[in-house]
C-alpha positions as CSV (number, residue, x, y, z in Angstrom):
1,X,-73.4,-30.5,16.9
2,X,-70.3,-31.5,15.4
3,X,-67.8,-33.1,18.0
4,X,-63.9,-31.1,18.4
5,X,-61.3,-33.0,19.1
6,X,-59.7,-33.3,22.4
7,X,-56.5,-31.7,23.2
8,X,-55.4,-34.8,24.8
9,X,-56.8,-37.1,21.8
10,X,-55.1,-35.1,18.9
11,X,-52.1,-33.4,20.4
12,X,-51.6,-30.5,17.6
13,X,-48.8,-29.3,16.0
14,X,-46.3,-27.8,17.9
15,X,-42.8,-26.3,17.3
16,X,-40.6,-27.2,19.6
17,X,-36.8,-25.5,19.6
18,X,-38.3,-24.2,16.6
19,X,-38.6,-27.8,14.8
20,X,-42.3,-28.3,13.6
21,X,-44.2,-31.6,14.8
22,X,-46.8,-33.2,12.2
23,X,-49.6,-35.4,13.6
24,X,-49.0,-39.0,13.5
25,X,-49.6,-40.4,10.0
26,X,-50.1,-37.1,8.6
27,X,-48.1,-37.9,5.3
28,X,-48.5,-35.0,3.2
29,X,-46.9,-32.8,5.8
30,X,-43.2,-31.4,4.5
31,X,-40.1,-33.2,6.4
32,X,-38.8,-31.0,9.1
33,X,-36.3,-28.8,8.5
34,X,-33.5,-28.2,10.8
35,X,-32.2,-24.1,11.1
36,X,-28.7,-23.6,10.2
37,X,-26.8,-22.8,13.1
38,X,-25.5,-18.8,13.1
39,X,-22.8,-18.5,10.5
40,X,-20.0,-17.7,13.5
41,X,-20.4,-21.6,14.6
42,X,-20.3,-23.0,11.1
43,X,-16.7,-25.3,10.4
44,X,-14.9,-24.3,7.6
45,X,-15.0,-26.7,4.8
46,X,-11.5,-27.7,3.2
47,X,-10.9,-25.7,-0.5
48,X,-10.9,-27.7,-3.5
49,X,-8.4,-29.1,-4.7
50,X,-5.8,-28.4,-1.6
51,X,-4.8,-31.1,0.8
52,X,-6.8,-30.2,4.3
53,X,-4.8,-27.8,7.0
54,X,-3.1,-29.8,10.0
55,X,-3.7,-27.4,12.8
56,X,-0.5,-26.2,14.4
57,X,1.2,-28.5,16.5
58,X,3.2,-27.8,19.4
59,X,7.1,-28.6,19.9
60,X,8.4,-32.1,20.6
61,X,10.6,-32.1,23.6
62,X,14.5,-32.8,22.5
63,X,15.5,-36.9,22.8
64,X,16.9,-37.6,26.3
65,X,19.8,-40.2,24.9
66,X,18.8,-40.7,21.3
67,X,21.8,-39.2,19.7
68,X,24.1,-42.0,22.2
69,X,24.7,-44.4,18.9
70,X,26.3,-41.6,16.9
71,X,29.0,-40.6,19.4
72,X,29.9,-44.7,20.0
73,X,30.0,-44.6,16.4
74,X,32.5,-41.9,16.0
75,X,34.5,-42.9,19.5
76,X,34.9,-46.9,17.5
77,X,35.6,-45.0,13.9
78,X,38.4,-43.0,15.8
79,X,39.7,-46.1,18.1
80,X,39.6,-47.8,14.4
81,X,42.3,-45.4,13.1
82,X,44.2,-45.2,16.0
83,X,45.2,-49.4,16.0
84,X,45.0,-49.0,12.4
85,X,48.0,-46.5,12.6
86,X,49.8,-48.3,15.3
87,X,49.6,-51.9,13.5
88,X,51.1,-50.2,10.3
89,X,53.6,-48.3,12.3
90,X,54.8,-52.1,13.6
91,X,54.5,-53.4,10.5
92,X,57.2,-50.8,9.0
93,X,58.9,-51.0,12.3
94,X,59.6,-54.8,12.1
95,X,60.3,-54.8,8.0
96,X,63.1,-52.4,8.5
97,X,64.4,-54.4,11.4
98,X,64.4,-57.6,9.5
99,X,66.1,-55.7,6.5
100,X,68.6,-54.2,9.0
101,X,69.4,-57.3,10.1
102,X,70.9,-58.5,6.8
103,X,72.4,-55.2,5.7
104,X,75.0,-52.8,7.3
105,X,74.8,-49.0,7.0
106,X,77.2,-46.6,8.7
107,X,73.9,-44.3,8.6
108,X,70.4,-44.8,10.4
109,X,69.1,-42.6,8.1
110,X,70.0,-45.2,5.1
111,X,68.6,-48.1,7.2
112,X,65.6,-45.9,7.4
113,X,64.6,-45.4,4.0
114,X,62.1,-47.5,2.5
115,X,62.4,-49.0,-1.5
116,X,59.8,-48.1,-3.7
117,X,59.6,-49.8,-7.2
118,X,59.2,-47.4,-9.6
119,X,59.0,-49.3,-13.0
120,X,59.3,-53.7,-12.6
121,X,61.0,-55.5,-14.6
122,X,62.2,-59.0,-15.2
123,X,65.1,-58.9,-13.8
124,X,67.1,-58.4,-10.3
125,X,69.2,-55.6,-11.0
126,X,68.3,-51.8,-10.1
127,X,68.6,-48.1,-11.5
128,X,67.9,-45.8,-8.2
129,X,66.2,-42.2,-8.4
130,X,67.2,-39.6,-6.6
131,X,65.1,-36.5,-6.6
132,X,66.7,-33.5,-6.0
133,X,63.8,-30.4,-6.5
134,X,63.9,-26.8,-4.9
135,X,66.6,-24.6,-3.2
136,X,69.9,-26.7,-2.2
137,X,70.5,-25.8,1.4
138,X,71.6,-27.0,4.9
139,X,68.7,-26.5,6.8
140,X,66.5,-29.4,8.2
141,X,63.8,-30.5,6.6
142,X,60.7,-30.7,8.9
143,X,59.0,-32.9,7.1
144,X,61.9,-35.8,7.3
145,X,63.8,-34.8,10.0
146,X,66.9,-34.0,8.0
147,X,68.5,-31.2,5.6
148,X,68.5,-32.4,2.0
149,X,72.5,-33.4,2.2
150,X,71.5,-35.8,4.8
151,X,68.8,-37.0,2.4
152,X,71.0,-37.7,-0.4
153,X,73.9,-39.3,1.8
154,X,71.8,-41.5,2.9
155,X,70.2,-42.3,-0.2
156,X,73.0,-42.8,-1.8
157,X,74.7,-45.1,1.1
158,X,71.5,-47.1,0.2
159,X,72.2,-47.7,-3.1
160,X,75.6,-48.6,-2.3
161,X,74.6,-51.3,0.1
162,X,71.1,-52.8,-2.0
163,X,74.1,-52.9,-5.1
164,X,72.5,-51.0,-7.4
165,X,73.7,-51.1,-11.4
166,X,73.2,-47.1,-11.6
167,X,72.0,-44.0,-10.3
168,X,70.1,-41.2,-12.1
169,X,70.2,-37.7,-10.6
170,X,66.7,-36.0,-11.5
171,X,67.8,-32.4,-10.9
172,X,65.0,-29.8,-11.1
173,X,66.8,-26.5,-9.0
174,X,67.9,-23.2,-9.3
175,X,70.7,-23.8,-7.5
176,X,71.2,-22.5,-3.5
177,X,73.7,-22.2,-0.9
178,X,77.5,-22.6,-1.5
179,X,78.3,-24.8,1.2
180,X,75.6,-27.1,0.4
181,X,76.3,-27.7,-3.2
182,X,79.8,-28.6,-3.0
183,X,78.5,-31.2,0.1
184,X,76.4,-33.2,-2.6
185,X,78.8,-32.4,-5.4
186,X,81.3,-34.2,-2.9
187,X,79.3,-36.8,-2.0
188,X,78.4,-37.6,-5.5
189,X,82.0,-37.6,-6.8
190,X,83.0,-40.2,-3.9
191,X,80.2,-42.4,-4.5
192,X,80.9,-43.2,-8.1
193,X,84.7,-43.6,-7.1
194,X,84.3,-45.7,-4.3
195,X,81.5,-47.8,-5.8
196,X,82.4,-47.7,-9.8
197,X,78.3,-47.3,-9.6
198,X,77.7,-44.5,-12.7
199,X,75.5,-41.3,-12.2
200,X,73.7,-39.7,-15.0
201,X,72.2,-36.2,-13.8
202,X,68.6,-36.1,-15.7
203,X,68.0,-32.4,-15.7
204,X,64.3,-30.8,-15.5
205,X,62.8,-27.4,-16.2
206,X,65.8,-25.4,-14.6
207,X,69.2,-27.0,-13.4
208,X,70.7,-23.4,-12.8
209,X,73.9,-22.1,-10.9
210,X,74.2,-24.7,-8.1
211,X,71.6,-27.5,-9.9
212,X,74.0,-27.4,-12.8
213,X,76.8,-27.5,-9.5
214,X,75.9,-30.6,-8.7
215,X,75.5,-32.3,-12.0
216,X,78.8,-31.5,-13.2
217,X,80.7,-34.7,-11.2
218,X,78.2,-37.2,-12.9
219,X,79.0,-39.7,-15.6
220,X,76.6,-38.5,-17.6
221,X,74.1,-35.6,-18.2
222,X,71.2,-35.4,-20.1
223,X,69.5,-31.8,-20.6
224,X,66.0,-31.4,-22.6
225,X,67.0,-28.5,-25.1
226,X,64.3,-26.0,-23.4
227,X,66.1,-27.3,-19.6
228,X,67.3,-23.7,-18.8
229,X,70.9,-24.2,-16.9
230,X,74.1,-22.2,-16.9
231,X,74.4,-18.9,-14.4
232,X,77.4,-19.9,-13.3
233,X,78.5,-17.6,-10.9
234,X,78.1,-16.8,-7.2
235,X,76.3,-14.2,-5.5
236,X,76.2,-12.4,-1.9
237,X,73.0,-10.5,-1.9
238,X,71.7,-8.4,1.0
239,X,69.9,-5.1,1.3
240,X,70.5,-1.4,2.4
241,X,67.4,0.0,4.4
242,X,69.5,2.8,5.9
243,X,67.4,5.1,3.5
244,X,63.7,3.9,4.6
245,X,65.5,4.5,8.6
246,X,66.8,8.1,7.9
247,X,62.7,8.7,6.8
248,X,61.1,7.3,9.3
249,X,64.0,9.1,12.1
250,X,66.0,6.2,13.1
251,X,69.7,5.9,13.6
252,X,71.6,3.0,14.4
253,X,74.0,3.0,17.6
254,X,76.7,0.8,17.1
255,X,79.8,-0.4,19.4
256,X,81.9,-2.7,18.0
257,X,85.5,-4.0,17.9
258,X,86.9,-3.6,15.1
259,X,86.1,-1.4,12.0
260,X,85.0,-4.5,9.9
261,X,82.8,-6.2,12.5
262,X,80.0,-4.6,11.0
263,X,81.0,-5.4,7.4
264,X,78.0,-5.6,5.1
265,X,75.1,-4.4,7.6
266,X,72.3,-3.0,6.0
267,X,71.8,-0.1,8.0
268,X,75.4,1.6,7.0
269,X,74.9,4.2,4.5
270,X,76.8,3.9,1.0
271,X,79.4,6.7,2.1
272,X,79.9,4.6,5.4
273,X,80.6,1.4,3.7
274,X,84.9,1.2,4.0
275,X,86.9,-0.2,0.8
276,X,88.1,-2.9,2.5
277,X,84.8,-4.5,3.3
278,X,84.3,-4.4,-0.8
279,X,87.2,-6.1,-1.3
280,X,87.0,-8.7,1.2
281,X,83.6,-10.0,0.0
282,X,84.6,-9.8,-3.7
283,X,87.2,-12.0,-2.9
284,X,85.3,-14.7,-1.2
285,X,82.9,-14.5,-4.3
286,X,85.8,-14.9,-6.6
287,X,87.5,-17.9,-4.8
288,X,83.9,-19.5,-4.8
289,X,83.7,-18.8,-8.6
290,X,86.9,-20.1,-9.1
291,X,85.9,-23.2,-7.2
292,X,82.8,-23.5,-9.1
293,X,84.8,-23.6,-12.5
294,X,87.5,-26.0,-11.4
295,X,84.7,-28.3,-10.1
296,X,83.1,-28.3,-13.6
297,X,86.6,-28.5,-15.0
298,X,87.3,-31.5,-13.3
299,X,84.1,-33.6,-13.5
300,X,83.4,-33.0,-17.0
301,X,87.1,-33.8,-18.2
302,X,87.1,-37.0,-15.6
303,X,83.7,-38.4,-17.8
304,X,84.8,-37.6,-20.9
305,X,88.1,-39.9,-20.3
306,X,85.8,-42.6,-18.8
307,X,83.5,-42.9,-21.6
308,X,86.8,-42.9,-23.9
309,X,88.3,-46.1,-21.5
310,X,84.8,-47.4,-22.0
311,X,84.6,-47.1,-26.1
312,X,81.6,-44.5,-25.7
313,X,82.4,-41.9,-28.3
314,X,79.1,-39.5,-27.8
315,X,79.6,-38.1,-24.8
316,X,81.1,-34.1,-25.0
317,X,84.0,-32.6,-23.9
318,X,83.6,-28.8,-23.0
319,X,84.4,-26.5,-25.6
320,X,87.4,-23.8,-25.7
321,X,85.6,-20.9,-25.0
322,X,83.0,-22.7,-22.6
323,X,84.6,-19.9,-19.7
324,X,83.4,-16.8,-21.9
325,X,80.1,-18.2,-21.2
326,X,80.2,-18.5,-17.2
327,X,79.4,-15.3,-16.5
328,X,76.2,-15.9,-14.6
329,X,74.2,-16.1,-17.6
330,X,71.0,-18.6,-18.0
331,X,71.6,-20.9,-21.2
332,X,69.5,-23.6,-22.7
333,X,69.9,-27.0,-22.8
334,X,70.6,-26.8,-26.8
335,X,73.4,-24.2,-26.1
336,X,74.6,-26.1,-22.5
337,X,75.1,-29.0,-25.6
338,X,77.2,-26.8,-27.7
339,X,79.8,-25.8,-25.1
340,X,80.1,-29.4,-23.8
341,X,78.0,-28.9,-20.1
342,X,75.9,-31.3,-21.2
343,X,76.7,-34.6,-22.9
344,X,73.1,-35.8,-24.5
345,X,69.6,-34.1,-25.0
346,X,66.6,-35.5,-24.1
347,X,64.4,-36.6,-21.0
348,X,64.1,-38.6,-18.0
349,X,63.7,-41.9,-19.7
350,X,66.8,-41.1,-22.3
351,X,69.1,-40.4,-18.9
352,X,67.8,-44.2,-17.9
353,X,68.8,-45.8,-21.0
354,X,71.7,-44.2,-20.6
355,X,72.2,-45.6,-17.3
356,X,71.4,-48.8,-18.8
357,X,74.1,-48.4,-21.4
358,X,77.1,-47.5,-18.9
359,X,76.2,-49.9,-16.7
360,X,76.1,-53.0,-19.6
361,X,72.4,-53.8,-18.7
362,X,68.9,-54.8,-21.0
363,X,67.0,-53.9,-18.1
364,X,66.7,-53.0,-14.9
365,X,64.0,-52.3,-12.1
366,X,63.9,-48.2,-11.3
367,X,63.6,-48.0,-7.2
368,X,64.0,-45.2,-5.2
369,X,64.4,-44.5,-1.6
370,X,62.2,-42.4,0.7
371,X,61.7,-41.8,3.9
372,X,58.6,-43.7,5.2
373,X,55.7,-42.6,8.1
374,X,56.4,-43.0,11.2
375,X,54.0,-42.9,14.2
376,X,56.0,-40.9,16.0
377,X,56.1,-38.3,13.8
378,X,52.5,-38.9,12.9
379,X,51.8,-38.0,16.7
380,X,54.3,-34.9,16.2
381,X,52.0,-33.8,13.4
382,X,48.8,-33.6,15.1
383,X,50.8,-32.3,18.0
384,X,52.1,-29.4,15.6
385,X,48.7,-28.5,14.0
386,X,47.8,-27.8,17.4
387,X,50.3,-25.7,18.7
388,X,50.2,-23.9,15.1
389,X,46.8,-22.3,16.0
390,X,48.4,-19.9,18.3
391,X,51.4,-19.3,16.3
392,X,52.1,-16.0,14.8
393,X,50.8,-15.2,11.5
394,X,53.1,-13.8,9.0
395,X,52.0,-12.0,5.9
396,X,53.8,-11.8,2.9
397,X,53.5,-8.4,1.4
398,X,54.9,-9.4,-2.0
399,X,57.4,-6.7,-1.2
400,X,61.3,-7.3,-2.1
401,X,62.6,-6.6,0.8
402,X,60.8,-10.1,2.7
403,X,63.6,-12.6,1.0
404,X,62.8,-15.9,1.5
405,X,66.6,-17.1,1.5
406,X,69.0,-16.3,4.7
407,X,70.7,-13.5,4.3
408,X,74.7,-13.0,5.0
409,X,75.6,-15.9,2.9
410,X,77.0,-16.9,-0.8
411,X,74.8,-18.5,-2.9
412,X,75.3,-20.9,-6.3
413,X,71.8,-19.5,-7.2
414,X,70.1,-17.8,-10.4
415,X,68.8,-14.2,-9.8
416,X,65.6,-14.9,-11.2
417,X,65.3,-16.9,-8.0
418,X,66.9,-15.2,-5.2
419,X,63.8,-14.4,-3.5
């Protein structure tokens, strides 16, 4: 009788969990094999190719006190400019005290002005440059502080004091107010007289009406043949809106003393405006036209016999007829040459040879003098752009009617300009 094995001898084969067991030493069994989990619990594998996906991470908290460095950085940048700004401000402070120590001027403004060199040379005498650009008027400048006469006083009371061999007027204007223009006109007709210092106006694009005004007292002047010049003439411009009032139902109400005392107010309709008020500004244009010629009169003769005492025989004298041609109309430097206005053609650097030539030079060094920064009026300027954020805003229509010049006043100005 053949012996079985014993269940506890032999333990058989079992699966346990579904994993078969072989006998011990029981080679030619196969190797277990595991089950595959269900397909919902399987990890997706990365795609080929593509870098593996960082699952979401959540929000960092915002940096309690990182950012401190970049607000001490801006607090030193700005304490940086602020002593770098003062220490200048000293520095100018102190050089125009020193240089006011050694030089009188009946003007702060003159003392104030700073030297620039323009063009060096090897020498110690100086040509000065005095820019004269835009509409000639009386009103302050905000940028300096001072109108444009005050400017050119003091400029040239600085020239007079640093001894300058010459002065060259670089006029680039289409003239402006009446008053203003005989003011420089005066003060460049004293200067050369009181001095014996030469000016040579150097004119630009457009030296109209009063620009050609205040060119005629100079020694010299020097056109380019396309400057345009000339309009020599006054003007009173203002408007009539008593039309665009009658449209929109308005009438003006008017007490006044005297039948005149509202002479030339726009709201007076043409059958209101009187004779006499006609008259009265047509004579105040025509004594300011009569003023204007005499002044060219004057300076151009008074140059022409100085360049004779001096044995300069190319300077002009006006021509016969010059009058026929001041009738307010715009001429060109080539035609301003014909009838004597002008003495020489060319540019900038042929009115400071000239300048040269008067004043029996080689050479010279070409300055001018500007007004400087102050910090003051650096402080004013940040003060300014602040206070300009809630100041009104104007907008300019393009309309003729919104004049850019006061009105109510005569004017040594081109047309083409009056706006």
């Amino acid at each position: 009788m053949d012996p079985s094995p014993s269940p506890s001898s032999e333990p058989e084969a079992r699966a346990l969990d579904g994993v078969p067991v072989s006998r011990p030493g029981d080679l030619s069994s196969a190797p277990p094999v595991i089950a595959p989990p269900p397909a919902a619990t399987l990890p997706r594998s990365p795609q080929v190719g593509l870098p593996p996906q960082r699952p979401p991470q959540p929000p960092r908290p915002p940096a309690s006190g990182g950012g401190g460095w970049k607000w001490a950085a801006i607090g030193f940048g700005a304490a940086f400019v602020v002593v770098a700004v003062c220490l200048v401000g000293l520095m100018v402070a102190k050089s125009d005290l020193d240089w006011s120590h050694h030089h009188a001027t009946r003007s702060p403004g003159a003392s104030e002005l700073r030297e620039t060199l323009i063009r060096d040379a090897d020498t110690e005498d100086k040509v000065a440059v005095i820019d004269l650009q835009g509409v000639i008027s009386g009103e302050i400048l905000s940028e300096i502080g001072a109108s444009l006469v005050d400017l050119v006083a003091d400029q040239l009371e600085r020239a007079a004091v640093e001894g300058v061999a010459a002065v060259v007027l670089k006029v680039d204007s289409p003239g402006g107010e009446v008053l203003a223009s005989d003011e420089i006109y005066l003060l460049i007709d004293k200067f050369q007289k009181e001095h014996d210092i030469p000016v040579v106006a150097s004119m630009g694009s457009l030296a109209a009406s009063g620009g050609y005004y205040v060119s005629a007292p100079c020694r010299w002047i020097v056109a380019n043949e396309l400057t345009m010049t000339g309009s020599i003439g006054v003007i009173f411009h203002n408007y009539n809106y008593r039309g665009l009032m009658d449209k929109v139902g308005v009438r003006p109400d008017i007490t006044k003393s005297g039948k005149l005392k509202d002479m030339a107010s726009g709201e007076k309709s043409p059958e209101e405006v009187l004779p006499e008020e006609r008259a009265i500004l047509q004579g105040m244009i025509n004594e300011s036209f009569a003023k204007f010629k005499d002044v060219i009169r004057s300076g151009r003769n008074q140059a022409a016999e100085l360049n004779q005492k001096d044995g300069i025989s190319d300077g002009r004298r006006l021509a016969a007829n010059w009058t026929e041609y001041a009738d307010g109309r715009i001429l060109s430097g080539q035609q301003a040459l014909d009838l004597g206005l002008v003495d020489e053609l060319g540019n900038f650097e042929v009115a400071f040879q000239r300048a040269l030539k008067l004043s029996g030079l080689e050479q010279a060094r070409l300055v001018a003098y500007q007004p400087q920064f102050r910090f003051p009026g650096f402080l004013s300027l940040l003060g300014q752009a602040r206070a300009g954020a809630a100041a009104p805003v104007k907008v300019d229509l393009g309309l003729p009617l919104q004049s850019r010049l006061p009105e109510g006043r005569l004017y040594f100005l081109s047309p083409l300009h009056l706006r």
